[in-house]
C-alpha positions in Angstrom: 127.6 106.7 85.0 126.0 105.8 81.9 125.8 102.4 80.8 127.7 101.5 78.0 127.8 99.1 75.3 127.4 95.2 76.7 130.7 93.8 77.6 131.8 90.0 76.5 130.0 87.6 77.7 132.9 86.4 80.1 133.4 89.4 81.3 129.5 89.8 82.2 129.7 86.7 84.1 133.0 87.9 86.5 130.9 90.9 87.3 127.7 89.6 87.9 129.6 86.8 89.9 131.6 89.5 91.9 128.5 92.1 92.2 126.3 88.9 93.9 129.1 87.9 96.2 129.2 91.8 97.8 125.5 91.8 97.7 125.3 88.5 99.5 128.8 89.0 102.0 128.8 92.7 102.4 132.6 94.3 102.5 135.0 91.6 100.7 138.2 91.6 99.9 139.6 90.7 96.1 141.3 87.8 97.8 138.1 86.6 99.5 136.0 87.5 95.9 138.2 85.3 94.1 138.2 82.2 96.6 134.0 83.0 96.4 133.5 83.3 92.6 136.3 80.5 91.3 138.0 83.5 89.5 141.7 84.1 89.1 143.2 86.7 91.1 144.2 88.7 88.1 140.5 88.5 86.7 139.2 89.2 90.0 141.5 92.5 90.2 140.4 93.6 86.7 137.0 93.5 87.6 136.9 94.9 91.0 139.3 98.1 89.8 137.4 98.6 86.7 134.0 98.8 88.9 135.5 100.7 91.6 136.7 103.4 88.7 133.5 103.2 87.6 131.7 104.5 90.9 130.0 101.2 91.6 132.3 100.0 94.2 134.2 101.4 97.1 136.7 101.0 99.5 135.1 100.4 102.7 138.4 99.3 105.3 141.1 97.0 105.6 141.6 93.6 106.4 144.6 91.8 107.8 146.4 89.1 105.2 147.6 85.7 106.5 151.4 86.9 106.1 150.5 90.4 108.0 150.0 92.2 105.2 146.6 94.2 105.3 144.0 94.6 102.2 141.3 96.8 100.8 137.6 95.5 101.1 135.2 96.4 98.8 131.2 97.2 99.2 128.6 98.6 96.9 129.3 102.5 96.5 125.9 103.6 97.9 125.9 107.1 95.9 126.0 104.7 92.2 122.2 104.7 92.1 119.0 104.9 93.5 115.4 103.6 93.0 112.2 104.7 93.2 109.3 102.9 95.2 105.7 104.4 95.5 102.5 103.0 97.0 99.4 104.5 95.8 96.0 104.7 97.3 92.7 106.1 97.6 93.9 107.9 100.9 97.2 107.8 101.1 100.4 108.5 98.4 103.5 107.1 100.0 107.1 107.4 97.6 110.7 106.4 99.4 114.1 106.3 97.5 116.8 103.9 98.5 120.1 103.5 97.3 122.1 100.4 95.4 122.4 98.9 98.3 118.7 98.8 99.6 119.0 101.4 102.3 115.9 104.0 102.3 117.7 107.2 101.8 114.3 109.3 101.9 110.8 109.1 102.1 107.4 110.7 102.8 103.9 111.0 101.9 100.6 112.9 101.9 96.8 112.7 101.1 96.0 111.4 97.5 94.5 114.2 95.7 91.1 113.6 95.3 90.8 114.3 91.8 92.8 111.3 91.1 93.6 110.6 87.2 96.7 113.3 86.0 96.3 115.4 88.8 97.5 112.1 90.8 100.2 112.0 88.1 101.3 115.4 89.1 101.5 115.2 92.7 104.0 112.2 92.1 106.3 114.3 90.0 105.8 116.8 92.7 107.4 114.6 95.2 109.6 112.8 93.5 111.5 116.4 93.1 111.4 117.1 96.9 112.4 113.6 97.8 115.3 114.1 95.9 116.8 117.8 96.5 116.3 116.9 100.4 118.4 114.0 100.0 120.9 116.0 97.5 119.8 113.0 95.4 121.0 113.7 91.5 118.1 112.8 89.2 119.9 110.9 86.8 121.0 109.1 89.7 117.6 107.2 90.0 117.5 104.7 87.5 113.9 102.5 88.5 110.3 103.2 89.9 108.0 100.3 90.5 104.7 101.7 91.9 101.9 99.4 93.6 98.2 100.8 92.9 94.9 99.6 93.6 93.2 97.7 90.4 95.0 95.9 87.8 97.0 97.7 84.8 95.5 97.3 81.4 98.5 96.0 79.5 97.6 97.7 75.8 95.9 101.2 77.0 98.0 101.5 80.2 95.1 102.5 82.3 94.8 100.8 85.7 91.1 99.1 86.0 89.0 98.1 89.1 90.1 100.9 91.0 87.1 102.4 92.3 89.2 104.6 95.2 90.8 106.7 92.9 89.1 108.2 90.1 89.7 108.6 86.5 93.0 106.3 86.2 91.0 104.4 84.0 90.9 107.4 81.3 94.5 107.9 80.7 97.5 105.9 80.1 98.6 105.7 84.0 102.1 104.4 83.2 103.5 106.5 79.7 102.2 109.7 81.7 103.9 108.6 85.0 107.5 107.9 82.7 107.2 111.1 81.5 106.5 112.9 84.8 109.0 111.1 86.4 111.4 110.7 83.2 112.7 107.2 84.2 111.6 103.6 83.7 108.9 102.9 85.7 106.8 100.0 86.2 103.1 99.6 88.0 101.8 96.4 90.2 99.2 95.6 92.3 99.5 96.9 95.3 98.9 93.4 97.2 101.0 91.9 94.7 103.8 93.9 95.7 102.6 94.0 99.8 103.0 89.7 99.1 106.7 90.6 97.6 107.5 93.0 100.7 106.5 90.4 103.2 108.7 87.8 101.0 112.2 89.9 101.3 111.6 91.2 104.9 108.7 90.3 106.4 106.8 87.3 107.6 107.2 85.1 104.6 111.0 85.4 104.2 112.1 81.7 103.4 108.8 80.7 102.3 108.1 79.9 98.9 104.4 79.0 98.5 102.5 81.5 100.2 99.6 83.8 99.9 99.4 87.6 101.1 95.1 88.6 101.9 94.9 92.5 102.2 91.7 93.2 103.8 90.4 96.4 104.5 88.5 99.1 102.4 89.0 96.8 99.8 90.2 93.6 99.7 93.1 91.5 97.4 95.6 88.8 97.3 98.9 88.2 96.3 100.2 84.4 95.6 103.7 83.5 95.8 104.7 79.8 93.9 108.0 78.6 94.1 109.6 81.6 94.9 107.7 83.8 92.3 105.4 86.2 92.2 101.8 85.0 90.5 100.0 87.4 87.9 98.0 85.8 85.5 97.4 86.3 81.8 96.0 89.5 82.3 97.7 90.9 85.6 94.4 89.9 87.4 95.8 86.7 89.6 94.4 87.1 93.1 91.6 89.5 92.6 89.8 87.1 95.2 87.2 90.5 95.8 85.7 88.3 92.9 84.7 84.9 94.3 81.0 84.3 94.4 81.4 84.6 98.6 79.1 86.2 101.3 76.2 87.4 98.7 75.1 86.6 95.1 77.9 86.7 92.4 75.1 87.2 90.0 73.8 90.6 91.6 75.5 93.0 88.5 75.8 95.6 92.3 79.3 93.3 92.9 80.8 93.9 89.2 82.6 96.5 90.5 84.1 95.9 93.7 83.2 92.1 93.9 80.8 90.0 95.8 83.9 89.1 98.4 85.3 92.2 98.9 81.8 94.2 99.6 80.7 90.9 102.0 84.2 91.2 103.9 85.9 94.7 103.8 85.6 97.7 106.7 82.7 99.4 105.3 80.7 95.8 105.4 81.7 95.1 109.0 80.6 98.1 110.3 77.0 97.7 108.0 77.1 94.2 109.9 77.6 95.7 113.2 75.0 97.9 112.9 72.7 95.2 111.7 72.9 92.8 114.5 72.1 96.0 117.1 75.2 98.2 117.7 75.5 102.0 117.8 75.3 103.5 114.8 78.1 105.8 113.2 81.0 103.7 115.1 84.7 103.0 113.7 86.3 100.0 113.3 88.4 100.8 115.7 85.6 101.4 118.3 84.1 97.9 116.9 87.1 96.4 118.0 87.5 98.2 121.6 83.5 96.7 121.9 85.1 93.1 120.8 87.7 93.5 123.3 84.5 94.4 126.2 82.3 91.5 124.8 79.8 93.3 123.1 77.8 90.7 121.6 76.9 92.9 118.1 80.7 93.4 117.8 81.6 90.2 118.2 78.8 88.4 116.3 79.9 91.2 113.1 84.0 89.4 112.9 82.6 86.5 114.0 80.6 86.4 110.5 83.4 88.2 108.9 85.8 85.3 109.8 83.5 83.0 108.2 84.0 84.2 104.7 87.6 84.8 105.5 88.0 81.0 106.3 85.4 80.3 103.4 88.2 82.2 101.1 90.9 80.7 102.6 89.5 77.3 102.2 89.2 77.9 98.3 92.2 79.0 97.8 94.3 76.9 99.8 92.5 73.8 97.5 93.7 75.8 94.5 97.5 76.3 95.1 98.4 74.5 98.1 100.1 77.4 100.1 101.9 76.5 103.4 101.3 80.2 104.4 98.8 82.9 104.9 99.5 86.1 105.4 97.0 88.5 106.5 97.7 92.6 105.9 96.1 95.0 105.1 93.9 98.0 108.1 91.8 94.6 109.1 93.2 91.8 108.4 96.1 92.4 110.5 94.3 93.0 113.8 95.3 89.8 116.0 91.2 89.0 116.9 90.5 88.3 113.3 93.9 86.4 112.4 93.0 84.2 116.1 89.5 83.6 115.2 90.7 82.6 111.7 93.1 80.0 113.6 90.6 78.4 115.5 87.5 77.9 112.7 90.0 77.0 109.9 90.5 73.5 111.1 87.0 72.6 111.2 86.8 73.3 107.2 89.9 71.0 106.2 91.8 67.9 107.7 95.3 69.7 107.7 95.1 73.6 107.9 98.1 76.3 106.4 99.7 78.3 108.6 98.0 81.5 109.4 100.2 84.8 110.6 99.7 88.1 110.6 102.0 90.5 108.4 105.4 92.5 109.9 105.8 95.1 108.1 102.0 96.3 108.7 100.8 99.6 105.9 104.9 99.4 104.6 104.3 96.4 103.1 103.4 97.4 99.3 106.2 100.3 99.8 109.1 98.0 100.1 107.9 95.5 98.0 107.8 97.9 95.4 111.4 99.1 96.3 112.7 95.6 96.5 111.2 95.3 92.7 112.9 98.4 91.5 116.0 96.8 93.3 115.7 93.6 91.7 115.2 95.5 87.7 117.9 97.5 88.8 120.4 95.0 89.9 119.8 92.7 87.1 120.0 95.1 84.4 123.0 96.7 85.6 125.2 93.5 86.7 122.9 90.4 86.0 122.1 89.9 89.5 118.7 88.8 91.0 118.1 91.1 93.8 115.7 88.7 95.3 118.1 86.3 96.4 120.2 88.6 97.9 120.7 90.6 101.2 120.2 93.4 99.2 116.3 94.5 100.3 115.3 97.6 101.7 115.9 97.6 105.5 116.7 100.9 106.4 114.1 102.1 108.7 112.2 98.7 108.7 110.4 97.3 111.5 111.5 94.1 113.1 109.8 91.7 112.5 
């Protein structure tokens, strides 16, 4: 199913019309496509035999005609393509394939390899293959990969920067060596960048179109949303909010790595702050939060303080681009004490307070955000479509929001 040479420009424009319409309606028939798109019926049958003999379309049923009559339906020929979606971390390398259509056909994941740098680039290679021979998945088949990482990608060396968790990515060129490994186009994002864009298609910002995503946990990152769009900066870099001059002193050169923010708010800091104000040493979060939950006064004084920040940050950045929406993810941020806390201090900082929820779609977030990426290159390189308007996200084995 190579792609050939670009058709006419009118012709482009009946596909990408007929292509959207299936995305959007599911199974239609050439009647209903025509009524939809405003194209003749004899255009409309070009089109949809041509794409059909082309593998990208298939018959999925029948439907009963006005004068009894019954007609084919078409619907995207799942088997015409696949993508590639992979969410990289310090601890955890997570890589699911899903088809044209947005359904995850496959997926798993294991331990990052501590070594990090090319033996990370490797392991990905490694899985890729399995993924795909246990799904009888050809390779040529997958046309995409959008991966999310930690850090920001250094547009002109390809290295990925400010990412402490995994070492050495900043001494090779992350993304040639991962298109090579991989041998397909592949593309690398933020990972809270693309947790913000996975919470846009299917989780708890769908319909929204100025919102913020705040991934707290080991580390700590944002992704903004504006009008619809995903916000990246000059450089990549919009949202590293580990970087505001927040609970310590932006001048102490110890936050130039991780950030004044992110080492004031993350786990590691609320369980120093525990500790501080007089509880056990050597405890989880998860323990901090069961000693929350039996009114330990050391656990509850440690979110307390970490809530304040939060706000603080919130506060800041809601002056900046006016959101309607925060979301909080990430292994703290979406634990229902901080998020109600948040709710309940926020209004004393500003006259009319954003909306504050808690992410759906929990550690999957950055995995189908980078899937519904890889969708979205895919769609609108092959038929001019933008995925993102369309029903055509990953939802096969997603949670409910």
């Amino acid at each position: 199913m190579a792609k050939t040479q670009p058709p006419p420009v009118a012709r482009q424009l009946s596909v990408r019309a007929i292509m959207e319409t299936i995305l959007q309606r599911g199974p239609t028939s050439r009647a209903e496509l025509a009524k939809q798109t405003g194209l003749s019926r004899q255009t409309t049958t070009q089109v949809v035999l041509e794409l059909e003999r082309d593998g990208w379309l298939q018959v999925s049923g029948r439907v009963q005609g006005p004068l009894g009559r019954s007609a084919p339906t078409y619907e995207m020929n799942p088997a015409s393509a696949h993508v590639l979606g992979i969410r990289l971390e310090g601890a955890v390398l997570q890589m699911a394939v899903a088809d044209i259509r947005g359904d995850v056909v496959v997926e798993t994941s294991e331990a990052t390899d501590p070594r990090g740098g090319r033996a990370v680039v490797h392991q990905v290679g490694r899985m890729f293959q399995a993924l795909i021979t246990s799904a009888s998945i050809q390779r040529d088949r997958v046309k995409f990969a959008v991966m999310g990482t930690p850090g920001v990608v250094e547009p002109k060396s390809g290295s990925i920067e400010i990412a402490p968790s995994i070492p050495h990515l900043s001494d090779i060129n992350v993304v040639a060596e991962m298109r090579v490994e991989l041998g397909l186009p592949l593309s690398i994002e933020n990972g809270v960048k693309l947790a913000a864009l996975g919470e846009l298609w299917q989780g708890a910002a769908r319909g929204v179109r100025n919102f913020a995503y705040f991934g707290i946990g080991s580390g700590v990152g944002m992704g903004i949303v504006a009008d619809g769009e995903l916000l990246r900066g000059s450089r990549g870099a919009a949202g590293e909010i580990a970087y505001l001059p927040i609970g310590g002193d932006p001048f102490d050169p110890a936050g130039f790595v991780n950030g004044t923010f992110e080492m004031a708010v993350n786990s590691a800091a609320m369980i120093r702050r525990f500790e501080g104000y007089g509880g056990a040493e050597n405890q989880s979060i998860d323990q901090i939060f069961q000693a929350i939950q039996a009114g330990d006064t050391a656990a509850i004084a440690a979110i307390d303080e970490t809530v304040r920040l939060v706000v603080l940050a919130i506060r800041a950045v809601g002056s900046v681009i006016d959101a309607e929406l925060f979301v909080l993810g990430g292994s703290l941020g979406r634990r229902v004490e901080l998020a109600d806390r948040i709710r309940v201090l926020l209004p004393r900082t500003i006259p009319h307070p954003v909306q504050i929820t808690t992410c759906h779609l929990a550690d999957r977030a950055t995995l189908v955000g980078a899937l519904g990426q890889a969708l979205d290159q895919l769609h609108a390189d092959m038929f001019g479509v933008d995925a993102m308007n369309s029903a055509a996200s990953p939802r096969q084995n997603m949670p409910t929001p």
